[in-house]
MARMI-97854 format. One line per 4 residues: number of its first residue (from 1); their letters; for each residue y, x, z of C-alpha. Coordinates in nm, 4 decimals. Layout:
N
NUM	A	Y:X:Z | ...
% end
This chain:
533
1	XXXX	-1.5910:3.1829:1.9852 | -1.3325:2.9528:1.8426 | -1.3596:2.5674:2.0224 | -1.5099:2.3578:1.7642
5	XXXX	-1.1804:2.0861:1.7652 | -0.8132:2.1068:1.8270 | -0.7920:1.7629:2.0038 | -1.0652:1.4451:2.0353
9	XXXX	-1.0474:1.0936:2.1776 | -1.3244:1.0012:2.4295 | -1.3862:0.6250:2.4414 | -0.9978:0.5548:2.3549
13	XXXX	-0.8925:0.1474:2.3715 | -0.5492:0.1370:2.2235 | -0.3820:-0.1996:2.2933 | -0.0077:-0.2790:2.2091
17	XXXX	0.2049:-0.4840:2.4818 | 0.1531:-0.8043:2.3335 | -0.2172:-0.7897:2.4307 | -0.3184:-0.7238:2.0514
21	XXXX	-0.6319:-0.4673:2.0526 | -0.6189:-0.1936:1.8061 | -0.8928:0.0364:1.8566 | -1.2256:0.0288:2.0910
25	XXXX	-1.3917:0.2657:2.2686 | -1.2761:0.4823:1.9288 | -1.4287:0.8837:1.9587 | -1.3164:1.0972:1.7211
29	XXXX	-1.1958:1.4831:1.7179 | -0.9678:1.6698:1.5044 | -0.9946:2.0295:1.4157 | -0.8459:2.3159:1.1728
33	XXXX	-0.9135:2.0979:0.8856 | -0.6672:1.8808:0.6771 | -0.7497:1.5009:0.7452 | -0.6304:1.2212:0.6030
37	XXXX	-0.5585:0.8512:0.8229 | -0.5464:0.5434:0.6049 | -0.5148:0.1702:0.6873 | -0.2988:-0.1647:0.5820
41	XXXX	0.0036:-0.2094:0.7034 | -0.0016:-0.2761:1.1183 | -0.3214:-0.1529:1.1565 | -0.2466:0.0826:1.4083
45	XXXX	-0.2276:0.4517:1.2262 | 0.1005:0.5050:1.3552 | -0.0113:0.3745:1.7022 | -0.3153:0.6147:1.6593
49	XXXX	-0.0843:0.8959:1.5446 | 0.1183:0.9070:1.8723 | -0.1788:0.8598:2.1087 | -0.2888:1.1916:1.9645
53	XXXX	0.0431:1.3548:2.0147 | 0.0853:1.2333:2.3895 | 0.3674:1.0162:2.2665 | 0.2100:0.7048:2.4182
57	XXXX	-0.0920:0.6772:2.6672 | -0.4168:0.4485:2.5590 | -0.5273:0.1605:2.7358 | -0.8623:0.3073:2.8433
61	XXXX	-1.0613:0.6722:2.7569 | -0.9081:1.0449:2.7426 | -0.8119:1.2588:2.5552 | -0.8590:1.6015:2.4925
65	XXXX	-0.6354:1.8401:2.3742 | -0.6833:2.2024:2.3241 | -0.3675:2.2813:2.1241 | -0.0424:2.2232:2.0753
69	XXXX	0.0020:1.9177:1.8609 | 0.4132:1.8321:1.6830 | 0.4097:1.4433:1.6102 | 0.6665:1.3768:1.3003
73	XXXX	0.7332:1.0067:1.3172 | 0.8314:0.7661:1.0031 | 1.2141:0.8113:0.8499 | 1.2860:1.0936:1.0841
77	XXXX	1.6550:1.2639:1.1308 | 1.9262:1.2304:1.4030 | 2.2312:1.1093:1.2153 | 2.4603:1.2458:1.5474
81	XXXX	2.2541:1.6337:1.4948 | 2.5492:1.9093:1.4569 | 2.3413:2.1044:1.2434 | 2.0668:2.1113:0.9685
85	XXXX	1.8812:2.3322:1.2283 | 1.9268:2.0465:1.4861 | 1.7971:1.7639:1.2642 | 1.4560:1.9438:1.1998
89	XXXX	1.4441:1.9805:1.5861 | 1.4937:2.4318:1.5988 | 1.8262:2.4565:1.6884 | 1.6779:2.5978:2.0256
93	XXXX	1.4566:2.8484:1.9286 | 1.6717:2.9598:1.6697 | 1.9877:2.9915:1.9194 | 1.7182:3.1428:2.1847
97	XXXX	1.6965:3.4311:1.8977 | 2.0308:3.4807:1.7761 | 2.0972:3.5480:2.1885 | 1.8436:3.7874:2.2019
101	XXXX	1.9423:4.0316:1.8758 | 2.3007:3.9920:2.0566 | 2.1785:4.1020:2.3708 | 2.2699:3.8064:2.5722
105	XXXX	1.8923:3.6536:2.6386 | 1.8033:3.4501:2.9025 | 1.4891:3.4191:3.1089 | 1.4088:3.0758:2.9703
109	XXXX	1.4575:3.1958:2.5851 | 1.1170:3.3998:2.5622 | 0.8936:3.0936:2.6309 | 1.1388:2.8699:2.3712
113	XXXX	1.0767:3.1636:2.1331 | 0.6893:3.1876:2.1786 | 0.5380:3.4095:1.9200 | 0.7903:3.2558:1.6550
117	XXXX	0.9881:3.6148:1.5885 | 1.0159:3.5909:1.2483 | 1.1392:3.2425:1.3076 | 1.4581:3.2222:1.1468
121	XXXX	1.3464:3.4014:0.8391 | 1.1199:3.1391:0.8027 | 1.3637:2.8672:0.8331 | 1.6401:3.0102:0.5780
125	XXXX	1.3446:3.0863:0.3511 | 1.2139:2.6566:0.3961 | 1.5473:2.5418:0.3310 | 1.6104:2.7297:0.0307
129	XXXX	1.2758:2.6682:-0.0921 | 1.3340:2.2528:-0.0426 | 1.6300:2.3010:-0.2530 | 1.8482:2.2257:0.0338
133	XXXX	2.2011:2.4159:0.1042 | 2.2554:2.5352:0.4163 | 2.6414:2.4030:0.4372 | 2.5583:2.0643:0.3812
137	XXXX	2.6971:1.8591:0.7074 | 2.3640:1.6641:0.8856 | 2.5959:1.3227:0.8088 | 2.5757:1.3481:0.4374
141	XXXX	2.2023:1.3899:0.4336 | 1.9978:1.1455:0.2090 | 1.6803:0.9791:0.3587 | 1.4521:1.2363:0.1967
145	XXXX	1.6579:1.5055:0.2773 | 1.6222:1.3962:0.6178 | 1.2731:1.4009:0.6080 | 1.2303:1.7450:0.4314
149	XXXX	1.4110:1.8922:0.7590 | 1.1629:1.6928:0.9569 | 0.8968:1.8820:0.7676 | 1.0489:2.1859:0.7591
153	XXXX	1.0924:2.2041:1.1571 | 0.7111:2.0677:1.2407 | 0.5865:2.3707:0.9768 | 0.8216:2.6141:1.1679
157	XXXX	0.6697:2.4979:1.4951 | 0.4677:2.6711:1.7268 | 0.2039:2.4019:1.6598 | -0.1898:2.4195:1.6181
161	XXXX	-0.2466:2.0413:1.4714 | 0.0553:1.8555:1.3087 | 0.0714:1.4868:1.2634 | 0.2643:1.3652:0.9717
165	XXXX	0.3509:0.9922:0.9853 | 0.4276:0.9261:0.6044 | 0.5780:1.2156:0.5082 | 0.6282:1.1558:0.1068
169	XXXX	0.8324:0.8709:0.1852 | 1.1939:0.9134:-0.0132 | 1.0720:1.2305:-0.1620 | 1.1109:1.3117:-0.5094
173	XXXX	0.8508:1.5224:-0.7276 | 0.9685:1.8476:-0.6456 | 0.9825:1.8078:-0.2871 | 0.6272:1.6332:-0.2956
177	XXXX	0.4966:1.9792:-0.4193 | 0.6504:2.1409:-0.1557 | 0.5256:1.9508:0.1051 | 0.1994:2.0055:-0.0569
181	XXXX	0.2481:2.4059:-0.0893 | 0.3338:2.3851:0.2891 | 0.0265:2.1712:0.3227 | -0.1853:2.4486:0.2059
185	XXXX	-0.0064:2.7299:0.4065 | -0.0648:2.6040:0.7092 | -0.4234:2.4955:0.6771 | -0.5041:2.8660:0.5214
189	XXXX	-0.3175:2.9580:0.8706 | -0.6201:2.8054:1.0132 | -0.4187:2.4815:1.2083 | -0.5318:2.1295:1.1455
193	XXXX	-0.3039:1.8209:0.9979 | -0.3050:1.4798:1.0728 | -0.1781:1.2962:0.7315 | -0.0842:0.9450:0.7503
197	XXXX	-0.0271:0.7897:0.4471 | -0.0326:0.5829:0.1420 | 0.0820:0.8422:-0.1397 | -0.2479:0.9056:-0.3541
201	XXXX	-0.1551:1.2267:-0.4874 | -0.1170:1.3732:-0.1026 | -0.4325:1.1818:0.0069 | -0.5871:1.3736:-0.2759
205	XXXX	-0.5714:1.6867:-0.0880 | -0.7577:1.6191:0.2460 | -1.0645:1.7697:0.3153 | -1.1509:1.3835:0.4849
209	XXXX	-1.0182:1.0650:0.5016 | -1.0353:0.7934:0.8202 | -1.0068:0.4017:0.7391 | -0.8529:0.2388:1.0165
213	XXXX	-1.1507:-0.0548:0.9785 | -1.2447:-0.3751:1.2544 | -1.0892:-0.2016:1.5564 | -1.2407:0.1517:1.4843
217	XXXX	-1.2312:0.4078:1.1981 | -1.4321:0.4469:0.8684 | -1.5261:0.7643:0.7613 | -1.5131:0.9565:0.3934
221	XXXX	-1.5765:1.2886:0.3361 | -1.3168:1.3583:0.0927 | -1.0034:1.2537:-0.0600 | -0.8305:0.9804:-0.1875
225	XXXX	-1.0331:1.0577:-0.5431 | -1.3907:0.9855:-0.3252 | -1.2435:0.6856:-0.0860 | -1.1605:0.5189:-0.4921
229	XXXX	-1.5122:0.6386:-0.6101 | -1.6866:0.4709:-0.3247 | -1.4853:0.1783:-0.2927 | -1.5399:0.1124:-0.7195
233	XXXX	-1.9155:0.1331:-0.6131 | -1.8992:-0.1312:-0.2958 | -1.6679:-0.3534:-0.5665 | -1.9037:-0.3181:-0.8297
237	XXXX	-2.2103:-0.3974:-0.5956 | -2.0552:-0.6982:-0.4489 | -1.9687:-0.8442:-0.7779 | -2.3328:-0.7608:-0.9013
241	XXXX	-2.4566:-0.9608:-0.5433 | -2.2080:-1.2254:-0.5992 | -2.3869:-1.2565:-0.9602 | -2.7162:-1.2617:-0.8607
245	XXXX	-2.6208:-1.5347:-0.6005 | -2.4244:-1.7694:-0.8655 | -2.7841:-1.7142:-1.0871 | -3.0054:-1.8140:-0.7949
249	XXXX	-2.7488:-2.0926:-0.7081 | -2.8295:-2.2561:-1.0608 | -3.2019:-2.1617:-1.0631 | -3.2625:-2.3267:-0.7368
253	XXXX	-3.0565:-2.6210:-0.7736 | -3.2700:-2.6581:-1.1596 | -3.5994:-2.6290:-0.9492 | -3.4928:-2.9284:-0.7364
257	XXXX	-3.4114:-3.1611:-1.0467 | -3.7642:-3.0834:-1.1506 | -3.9016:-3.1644:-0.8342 | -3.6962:-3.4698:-0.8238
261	XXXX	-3.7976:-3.5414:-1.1811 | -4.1594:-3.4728:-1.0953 | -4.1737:-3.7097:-0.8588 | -3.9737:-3.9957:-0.9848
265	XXXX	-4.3033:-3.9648:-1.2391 | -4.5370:-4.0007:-0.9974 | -4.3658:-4.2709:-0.8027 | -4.3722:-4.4716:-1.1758
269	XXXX	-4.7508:-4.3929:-1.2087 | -4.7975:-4.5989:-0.8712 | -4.5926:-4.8458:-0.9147 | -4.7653:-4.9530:-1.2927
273	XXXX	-5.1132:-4.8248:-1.1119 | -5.0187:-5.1466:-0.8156 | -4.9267:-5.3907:-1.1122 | -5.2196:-5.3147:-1.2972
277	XXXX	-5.4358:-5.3754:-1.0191 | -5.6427:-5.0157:-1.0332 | -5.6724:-4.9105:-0.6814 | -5.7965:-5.0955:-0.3531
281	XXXX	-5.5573:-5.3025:-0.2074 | -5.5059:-5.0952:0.1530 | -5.3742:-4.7798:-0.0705 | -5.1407:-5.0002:-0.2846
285	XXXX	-4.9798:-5.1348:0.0500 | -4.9526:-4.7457:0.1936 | -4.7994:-4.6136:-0.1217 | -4.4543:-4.7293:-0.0855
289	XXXX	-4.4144:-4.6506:0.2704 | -4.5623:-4.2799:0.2159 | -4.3551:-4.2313:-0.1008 | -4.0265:-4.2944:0.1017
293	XXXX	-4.1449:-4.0770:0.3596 | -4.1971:-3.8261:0.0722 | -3.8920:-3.8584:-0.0875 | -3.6343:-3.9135:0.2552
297	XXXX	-3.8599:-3.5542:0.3148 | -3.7772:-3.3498:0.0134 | -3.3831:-3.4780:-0.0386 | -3.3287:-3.3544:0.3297
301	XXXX	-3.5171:-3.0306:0.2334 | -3.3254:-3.0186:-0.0638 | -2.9906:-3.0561:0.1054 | -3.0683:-2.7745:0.3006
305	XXXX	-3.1624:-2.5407:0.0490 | -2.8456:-2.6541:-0.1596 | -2.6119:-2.5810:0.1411 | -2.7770:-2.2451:0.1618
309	XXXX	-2.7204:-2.1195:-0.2151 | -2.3625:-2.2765:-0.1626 | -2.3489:-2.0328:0.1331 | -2.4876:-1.7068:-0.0385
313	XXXX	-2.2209:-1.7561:-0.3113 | -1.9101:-1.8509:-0.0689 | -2.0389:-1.5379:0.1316 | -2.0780:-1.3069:-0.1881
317	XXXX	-1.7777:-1.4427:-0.3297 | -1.5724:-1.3630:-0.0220 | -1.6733:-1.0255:0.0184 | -1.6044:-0.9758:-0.4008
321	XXXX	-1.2775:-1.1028:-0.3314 | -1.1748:-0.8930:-0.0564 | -1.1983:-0.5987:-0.2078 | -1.1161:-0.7271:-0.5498
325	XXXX	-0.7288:-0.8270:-0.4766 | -0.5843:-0.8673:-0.8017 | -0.2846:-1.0661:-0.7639 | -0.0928:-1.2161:-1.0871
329	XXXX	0.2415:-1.3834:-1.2214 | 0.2261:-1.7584:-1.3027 | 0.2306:-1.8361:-1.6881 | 0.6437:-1.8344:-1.7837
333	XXXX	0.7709:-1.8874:-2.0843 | 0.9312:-1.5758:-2.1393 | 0.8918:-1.4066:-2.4870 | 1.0353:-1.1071:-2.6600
337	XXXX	1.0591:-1.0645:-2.9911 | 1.0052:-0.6843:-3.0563 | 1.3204:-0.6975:-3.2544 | 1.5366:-0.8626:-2.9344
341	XXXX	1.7657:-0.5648:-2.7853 | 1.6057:-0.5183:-2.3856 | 1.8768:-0.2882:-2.2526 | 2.1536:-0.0808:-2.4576
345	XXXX	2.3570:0.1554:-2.3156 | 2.6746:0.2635:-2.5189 | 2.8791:0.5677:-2.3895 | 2.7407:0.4835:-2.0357
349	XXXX	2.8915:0.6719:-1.7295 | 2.7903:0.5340:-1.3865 | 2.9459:0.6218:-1.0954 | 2.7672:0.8379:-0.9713
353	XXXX	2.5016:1.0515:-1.1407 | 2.5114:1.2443:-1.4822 | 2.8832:1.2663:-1.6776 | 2.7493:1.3051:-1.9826
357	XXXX	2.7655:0.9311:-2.1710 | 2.4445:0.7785:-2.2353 | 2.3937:0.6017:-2.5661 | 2.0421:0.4365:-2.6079
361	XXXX	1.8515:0.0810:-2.6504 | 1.5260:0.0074:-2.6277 | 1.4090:-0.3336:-2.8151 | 1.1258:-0.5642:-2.7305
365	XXXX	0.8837:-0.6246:-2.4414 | 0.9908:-0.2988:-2.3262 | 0.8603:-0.1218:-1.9823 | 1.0775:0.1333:-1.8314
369	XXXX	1.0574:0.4027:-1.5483 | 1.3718:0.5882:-1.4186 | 1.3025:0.9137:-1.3149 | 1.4365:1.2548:-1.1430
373	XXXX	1.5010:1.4350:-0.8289 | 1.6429:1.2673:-0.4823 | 2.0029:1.2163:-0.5109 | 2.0594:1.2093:-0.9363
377	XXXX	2.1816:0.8485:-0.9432 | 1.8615:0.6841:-1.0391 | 1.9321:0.3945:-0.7874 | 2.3440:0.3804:-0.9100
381	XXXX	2.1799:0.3338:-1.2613 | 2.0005:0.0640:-1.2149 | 2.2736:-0.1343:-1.0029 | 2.4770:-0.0501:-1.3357
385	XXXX	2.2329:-0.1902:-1.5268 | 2.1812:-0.4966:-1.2855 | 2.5673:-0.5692:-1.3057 | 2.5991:-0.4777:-0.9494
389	XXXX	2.8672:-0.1882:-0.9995 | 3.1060:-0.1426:-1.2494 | 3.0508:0.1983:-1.4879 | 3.3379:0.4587:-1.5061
393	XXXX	3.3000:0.4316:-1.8059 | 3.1109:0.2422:-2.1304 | 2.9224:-0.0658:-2.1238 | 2.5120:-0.2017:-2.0290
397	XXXX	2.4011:-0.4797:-2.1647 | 2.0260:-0.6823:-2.2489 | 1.8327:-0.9411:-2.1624 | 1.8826:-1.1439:-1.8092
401	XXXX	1.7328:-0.9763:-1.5355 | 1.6891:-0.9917:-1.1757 | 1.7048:-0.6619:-0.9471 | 1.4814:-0.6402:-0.6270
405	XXXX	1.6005:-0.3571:-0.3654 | 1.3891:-0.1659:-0.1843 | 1.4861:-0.3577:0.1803 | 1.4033:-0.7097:-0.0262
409	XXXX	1.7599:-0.8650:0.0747 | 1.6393:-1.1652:-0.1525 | 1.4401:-1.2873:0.1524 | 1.5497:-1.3993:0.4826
413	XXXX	1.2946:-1.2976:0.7518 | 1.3959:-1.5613:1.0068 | 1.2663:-1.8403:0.7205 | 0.9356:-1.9168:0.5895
417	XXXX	0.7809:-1.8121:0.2611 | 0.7739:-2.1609:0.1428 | 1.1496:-2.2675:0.2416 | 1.3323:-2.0053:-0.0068
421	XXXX	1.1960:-2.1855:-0.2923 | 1.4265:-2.4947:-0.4311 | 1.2907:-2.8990:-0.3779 | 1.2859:-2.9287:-0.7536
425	XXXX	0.9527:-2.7641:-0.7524 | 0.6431:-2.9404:-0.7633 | 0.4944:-2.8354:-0.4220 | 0.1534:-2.8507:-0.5796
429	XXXX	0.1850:-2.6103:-0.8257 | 0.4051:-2.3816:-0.6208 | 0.1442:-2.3565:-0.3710 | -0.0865:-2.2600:-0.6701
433	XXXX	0.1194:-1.9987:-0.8018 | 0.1546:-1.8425:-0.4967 | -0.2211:-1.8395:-0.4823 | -0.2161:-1.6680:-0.7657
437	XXXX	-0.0315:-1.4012:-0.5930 | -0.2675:-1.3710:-0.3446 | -0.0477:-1.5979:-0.0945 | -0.2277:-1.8083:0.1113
441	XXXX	-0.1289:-2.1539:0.2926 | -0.1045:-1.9444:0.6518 | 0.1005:-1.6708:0.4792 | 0.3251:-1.9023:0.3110
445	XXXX	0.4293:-2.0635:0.5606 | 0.4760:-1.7650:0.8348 | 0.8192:-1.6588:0.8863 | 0.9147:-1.3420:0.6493
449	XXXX	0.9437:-1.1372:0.9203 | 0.5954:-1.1426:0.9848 | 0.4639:-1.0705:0.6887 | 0.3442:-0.7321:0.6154
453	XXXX	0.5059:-0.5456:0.3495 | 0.2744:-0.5971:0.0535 | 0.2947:-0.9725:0.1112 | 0.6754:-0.9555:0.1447
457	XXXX	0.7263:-0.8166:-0.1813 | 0.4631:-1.0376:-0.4028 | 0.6946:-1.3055:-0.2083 | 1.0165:-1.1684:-0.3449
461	XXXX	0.8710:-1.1052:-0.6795 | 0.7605:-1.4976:-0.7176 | 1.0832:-1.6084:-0.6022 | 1.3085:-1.3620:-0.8184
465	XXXX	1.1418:-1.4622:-1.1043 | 1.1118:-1.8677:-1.0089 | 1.4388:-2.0082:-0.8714 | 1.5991:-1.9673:-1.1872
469	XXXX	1.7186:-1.9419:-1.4567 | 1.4063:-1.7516:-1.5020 | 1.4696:-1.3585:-1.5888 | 1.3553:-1.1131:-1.8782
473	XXXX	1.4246:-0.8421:-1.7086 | 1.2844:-0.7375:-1.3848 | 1.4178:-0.4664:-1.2087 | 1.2660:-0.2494:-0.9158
477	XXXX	1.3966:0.0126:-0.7125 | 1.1296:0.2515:-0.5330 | 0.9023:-0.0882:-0.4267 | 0.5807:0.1153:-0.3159
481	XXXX	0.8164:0.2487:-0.0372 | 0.6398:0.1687:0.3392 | 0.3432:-0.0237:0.1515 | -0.0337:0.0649:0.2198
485	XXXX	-0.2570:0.1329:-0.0389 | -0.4210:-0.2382:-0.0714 | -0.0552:-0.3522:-0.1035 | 0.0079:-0.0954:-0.4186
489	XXXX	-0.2789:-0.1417:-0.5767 | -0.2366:-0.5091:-0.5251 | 0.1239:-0.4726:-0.6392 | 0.0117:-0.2459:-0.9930
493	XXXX	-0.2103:-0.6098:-1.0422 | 0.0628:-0.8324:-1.0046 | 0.3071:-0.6382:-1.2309 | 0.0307:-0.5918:-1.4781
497	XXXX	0.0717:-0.9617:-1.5653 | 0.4235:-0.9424:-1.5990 | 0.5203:-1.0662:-1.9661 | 0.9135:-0.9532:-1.9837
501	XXXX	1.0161:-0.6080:-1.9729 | 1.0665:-0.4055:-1.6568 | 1.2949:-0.1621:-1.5537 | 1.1404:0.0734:-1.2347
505	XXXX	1.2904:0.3958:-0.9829 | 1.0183:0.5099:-0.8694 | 0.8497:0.8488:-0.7253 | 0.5186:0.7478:-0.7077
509	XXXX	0.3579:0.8931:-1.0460 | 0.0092:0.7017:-1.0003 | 0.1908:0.4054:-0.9590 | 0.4157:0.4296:-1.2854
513	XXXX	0.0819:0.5672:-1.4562 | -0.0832:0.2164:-1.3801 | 0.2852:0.0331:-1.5077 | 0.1602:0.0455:-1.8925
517	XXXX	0.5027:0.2268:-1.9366 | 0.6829:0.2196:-2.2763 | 1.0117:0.4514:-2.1829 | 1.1208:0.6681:-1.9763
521	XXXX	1.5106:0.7451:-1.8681 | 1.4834:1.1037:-1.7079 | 1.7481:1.3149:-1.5879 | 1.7207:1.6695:-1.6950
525	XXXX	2.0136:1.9268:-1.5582 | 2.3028:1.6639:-1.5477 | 2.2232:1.4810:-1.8284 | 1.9981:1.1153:-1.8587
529	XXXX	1.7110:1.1478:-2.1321 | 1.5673:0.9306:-2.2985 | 1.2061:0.9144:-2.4553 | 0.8725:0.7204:-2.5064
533	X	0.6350:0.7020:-2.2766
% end
């Protein structure tokens, strides 16, 4: 009978060198199932990733592993490999083979080879299949080619549970669907898979997902489809609590004025009852004295009760707005007349990408996603468009923009937040408007460097678009990269509010899909076209 897990942490404590605690006493086990690991940004999935593997030891608690388990860590590749088959990590096996059908094996090759015969069949049949040629020297590799040969050596491995540490990082749509074809192959081979990520569409295709959550892990038993399901419910429940605790808030605080009122009425009725003379003089003299009593009584009760229904709705409020994070623009006074040319291209040959000129213009508010496959020029283009590199040939022109790379160069990470933004602005309402994009006083002032991803590039997106002259245009290049999911979604918000036009490179189709788009610049077998969105 087949063991019921492939690996399982006992009790693990996972604590990094600077004495920060990850996890506690965390028990888990993984088998020959497809499991997805999500989590903000320094959470601790990569952490947790290589504990699994062996790669680094816990703190406290064991762990049990009853298979072979291939680790495939973030941006993977050796620039200094000699061969493709190096990069992805087989260039022993596969030399261990080619010695054996020449007759020339050693002792040591048989255990490198394992039960991997038809190995190199395998691995010419991967890198055709990624699109990849076989010539290509390891030094002219792009980042997702890279990381395809990563991919490609951990699903030629002699593995029984795979950890992938972002793996759709830098890939294009094409070699997303082969990472999810080899996905499938090797779960139907009956190994498990470790997925750590932030790409919906992958997450989509796990048969659970983990939450790294308060120093353990939350548990879903699907998908990224049912994590979004579930976590619309809990939003939708706290907003309904936070409701109820605004309504009892004003019903309570209306039951105290009517007390109040109540007995300011009474309070008159003995005080014209003592003028007029009514009662016996020994409960005239004791109603003043017990009516302060009464009323010193009832405001402290009252100032209770108010603190408490201020309480409930801080509480209900706080827990509504954590897991509503819907971060916006400022209002700027930007406007574009539908009839106002956004970008126009005329016989437009960048440097590197398509040869074919491109004549088009787009007019008005426009929103615009560049598309196509790793390597087509999509990131030349927009520096073209941004002014940053001369064409070969023809001319770009539109409205004034502002172009934010994908390492965020606008921002020094040895400053604060708060010091890349000119004097001239009113600190008041600067401190507002980063509010607004969810950028609190801490965060503000916290060196750059120390500020996770998502709150890095809200950051740069406030201060592109504030330290003037204020842009039309706002250009992004592949800015989901190395975010977490609260960061994307909370970056989809933010751009949601945006009221010029926006130019975006981009892989990530769920994140264009929440972009409103207008256009969309594709390239299609060497040529850039052009069409509504």
């Amino acid at each position: 009978m087949a063991h019921p897990y492939l690996a399982a942490l006992h009790g693990v404590d996972i604590i990094l060198p600077d004495g920060r605690i990850l996890f506690t006493d965390l028990h888990e086990s993984f088998g020959a199932e497809t499991v997805g690991l999500i989590g903000h940004n320094g959470s601790g999935k990569s952490t947790l990733g290589r504990v699994l593997a062996g790669e680094l030891e816990p703190a406290a608690g064991r762990i049990e592993r009853l298979g072979r388990i291939h680790y495939v860590e973030q941006q993977a590749g050796a620039t200094s490999a000699r061969s493709l088959a190096e990069v992805a990590g087989l260039d022993a096996p596969l030399a261990a083979l080619r010695r054996l059908a020449a007759g020339d094996a050693r002792d040591e090759d048989f255990d490198i080879i394992g039960d991997r015969w038809d190995l190199e069949a395998r691995w010419d049949a991967m890198v055709a299949g990624a699109g990849l040629d076989a010539r290509l020297a390891p030094q002219a590799l792009s980042g997702g080619q890279h990381t395809l040969l990563a991919l490609i050596g951990a699903f030629c491995s002699d593995a029984d549970l795979l950890v992938l540490d972002e793996p759709g990082n830098h890939l294009d749509a094409g070699n997303r669907a082969f990472l999810l074809d080899q996905m499938r192959a090797w779960r139907q081979a009956g190994r498990g898979l470790l997925l750590i990520s932030h790409d919906r569409d992958l997450l989509d295709h796990v048969e659970r997902t983990l939450e790294v959550h308060a120093g353990g892990l939350r548990r879903y038993g699907g998908g990224w489809s049912l994590v979004a399901e579930q976590r619309d419910a809990e939003l939708a429940a706290a907003g309904a609590k936070l409701e109820r605790a605004r309504t009892e808030r004003r019903q309570g605080e209306q039951k105290m004025r009517d007390q109040a009122e109540r007995a300011a009425r009474r309070s008159a009725r003995g005080a014209r009852a003592k003028a007029d003379g009514g009662m016996p003089k020994i409960v005239l003299n004791a109603l003043p004295q017990r009516a302060e009593q009464t009323d010193g009584a009832r405001a402290e009760r009252h100032a209770r009760e108010r603190q408490a229904l201020r309480d409930d709705v801080a509480n209900a409020f706080a827990t509504f707005d954590a897991l509503h994070q819907q971060p916006v623009f400022p209002q700027l006074d930007i406007a574009i007349p539908p009839g106002q040319t956004a970008l126009a291209f005329d016989g437009l040959v960048a440097r590197h990408g398509p040869r074919q000129p491109l004549d088009w213009r787009v007019q008005g508010p426009a929103r615009i996603a560049i598309a196509g496959p790793n390597g087509c020029g999509k990131s030349t283009l927009l520096r073209t468009i941004a002014g940053e590199i001369a064409p070969t040939s023809g001319t770009v022109h539109g409205l004034p923009g502002v172009l934010l790379d994908q390492h965020l160069k606008i921002l020094d990470p040895a400053r604060s937040l708060l010091d890349h933004f000119p004097t001239s602005h009113d600190a008041g309402r600067l401190r507002q408007m980063l509010a607004l994009a969810g950028l609190g006083p801490d965060r503000i002032r916290s060196l750059c460097g120390d500020l996770s991803g998502g709150e890095r590039m809200r950051g740069a997106l406030l201060l592109a678009v504030l330290r003037g002259p204020t842009p039309k245009l706002l250009m992004l290049d592949e800015p989901t990269n190395h975010l977490d999911l609260a960061s994307v979604e909370a970056l989809e918000a933010m751009l949601a509010s945006w009221p010029g036009a926006l130019v975006v490179v981009s892989h990530d189709g769920r994140f264009l899909e929440k972009l409103a788009l207008t256009h969309r610049l594709e390239w299609a077998v060497g040529d850039w076209q052009a069409r509504e969105a």
